[in-house]
N, C-alpha and C positions, 0 to 999 in steps of 0.2 A: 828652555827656550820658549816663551811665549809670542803666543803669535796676534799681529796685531786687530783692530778690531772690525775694520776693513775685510781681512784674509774672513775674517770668522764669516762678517755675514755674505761676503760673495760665496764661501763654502754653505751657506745656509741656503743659502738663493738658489746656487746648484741642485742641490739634493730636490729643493723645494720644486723646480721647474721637473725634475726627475722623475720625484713620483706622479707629480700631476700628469706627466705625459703616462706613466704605468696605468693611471687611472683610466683616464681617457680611453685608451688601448682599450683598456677590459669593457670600459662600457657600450663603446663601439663594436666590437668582435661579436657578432653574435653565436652562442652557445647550444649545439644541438647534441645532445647526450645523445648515445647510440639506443637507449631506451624507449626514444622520445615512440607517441603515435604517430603517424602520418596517414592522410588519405588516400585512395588510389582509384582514380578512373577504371570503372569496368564495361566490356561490351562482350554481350554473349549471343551466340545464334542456337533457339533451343527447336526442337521438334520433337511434338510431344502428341501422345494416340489416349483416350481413355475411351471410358464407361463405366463406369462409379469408381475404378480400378484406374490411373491413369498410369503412364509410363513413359519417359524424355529423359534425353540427352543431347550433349554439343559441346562446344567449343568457342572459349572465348579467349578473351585476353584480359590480364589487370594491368595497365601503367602505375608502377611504385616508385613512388625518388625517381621520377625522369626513365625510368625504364621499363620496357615490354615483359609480359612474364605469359607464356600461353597456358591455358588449363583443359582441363576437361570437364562437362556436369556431366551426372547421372543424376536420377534419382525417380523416386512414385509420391503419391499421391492418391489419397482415401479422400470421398466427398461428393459433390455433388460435380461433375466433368463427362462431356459429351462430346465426343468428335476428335477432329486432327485438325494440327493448327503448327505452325512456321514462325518463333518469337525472334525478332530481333530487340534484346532488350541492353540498352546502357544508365549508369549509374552510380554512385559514389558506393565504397567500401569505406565503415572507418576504424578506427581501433586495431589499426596493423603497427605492432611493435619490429616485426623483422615478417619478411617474404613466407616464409613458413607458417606464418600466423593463418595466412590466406587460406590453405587447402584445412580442408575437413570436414565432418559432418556436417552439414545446415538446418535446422528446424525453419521451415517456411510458411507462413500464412500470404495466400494470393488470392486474387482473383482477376475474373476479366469474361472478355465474351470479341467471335469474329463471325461473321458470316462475309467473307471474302475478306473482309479489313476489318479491324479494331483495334484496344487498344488492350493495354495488360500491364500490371503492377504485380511486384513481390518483394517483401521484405524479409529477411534470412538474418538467423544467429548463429554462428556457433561455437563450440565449448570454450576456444581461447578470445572472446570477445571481439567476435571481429565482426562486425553488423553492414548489410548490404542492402540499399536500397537500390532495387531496377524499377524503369518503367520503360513501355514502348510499343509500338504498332505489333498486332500479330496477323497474319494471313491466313486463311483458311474458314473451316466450318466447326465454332466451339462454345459452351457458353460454360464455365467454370467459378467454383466455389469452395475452395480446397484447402484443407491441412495435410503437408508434406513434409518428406526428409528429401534433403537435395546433398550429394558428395562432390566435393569438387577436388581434384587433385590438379598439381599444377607438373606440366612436362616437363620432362630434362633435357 
């Protein structure tokens, strides 16, 4: 039974309108593998005491994918740091494949200086590529010039 030649190309024209919409579909849908990097908003409150010897901790927070994640710092600091000082520092993190990337060791180069107000920067790596820049007002009496290890774990 052959079919006529009408049938064929409205069977053509179907298929044809079919894929195109499959097409479509797929180039519209955007594709976020679970691998992908994404950035994450951080803000940290740090309070930090030296003298060539320095020594700080706190508590911040990372927003990742829309959600809060709380953490902790620790960490010292060899160099040239004088005094006590109050940081409130925020900033982007980037190279976070999953929430766990976030906590770890940090290698840090900063500096900055406060006598009652100022300001303060620091940029951190660490070993799963997760790169953090902070910047921000600190309080108190400091003037710093520091290579450090900074640990950040994140709460459960």
């Amino acid at each position: 039974m052959q079919k006529s030649p009408e049938h064929r190309w409205s069977a053509l024209r179907l298929f044809a309108m079919h894929m195109t919409a499959v097409v479509l579909l797929t180039l519209t849908v955007p594709v976020t593998p679970s691998r992908a990097q994404a950035s994450g908003y951080v803000r940290v409150k740090l309070v930090k005491a030296g003298l060539i010897l320095g020594a700080g901790g706190g508590n911040g927070i990372v927003t990742y994918r829309g959600r809060d994640y709380p953490f902790r710092v620790s960490g010292l600091s060899l160099g040239f740091a004088a005094g006590v000082s109050v940081i409130r520092l925020t900033g982007w993190a980037s190279g976070i494949r999953q929430i766990r990337d976030f906590a770890g060791t940090y290698s840090s180069v900063g500096g900055g200086g406060a006598f009652v107000g100022g300001m303060g920067g620091v940029q951190l790596t660490n070993g799963q590529g997760v790169r953090i820049a902070l910047r921000g007002p600190r309080a108190g009496v400091e003037l710093a010039g520091n290579i450090g290890q900074i640990t950040i774990s994140l709460k459960e």
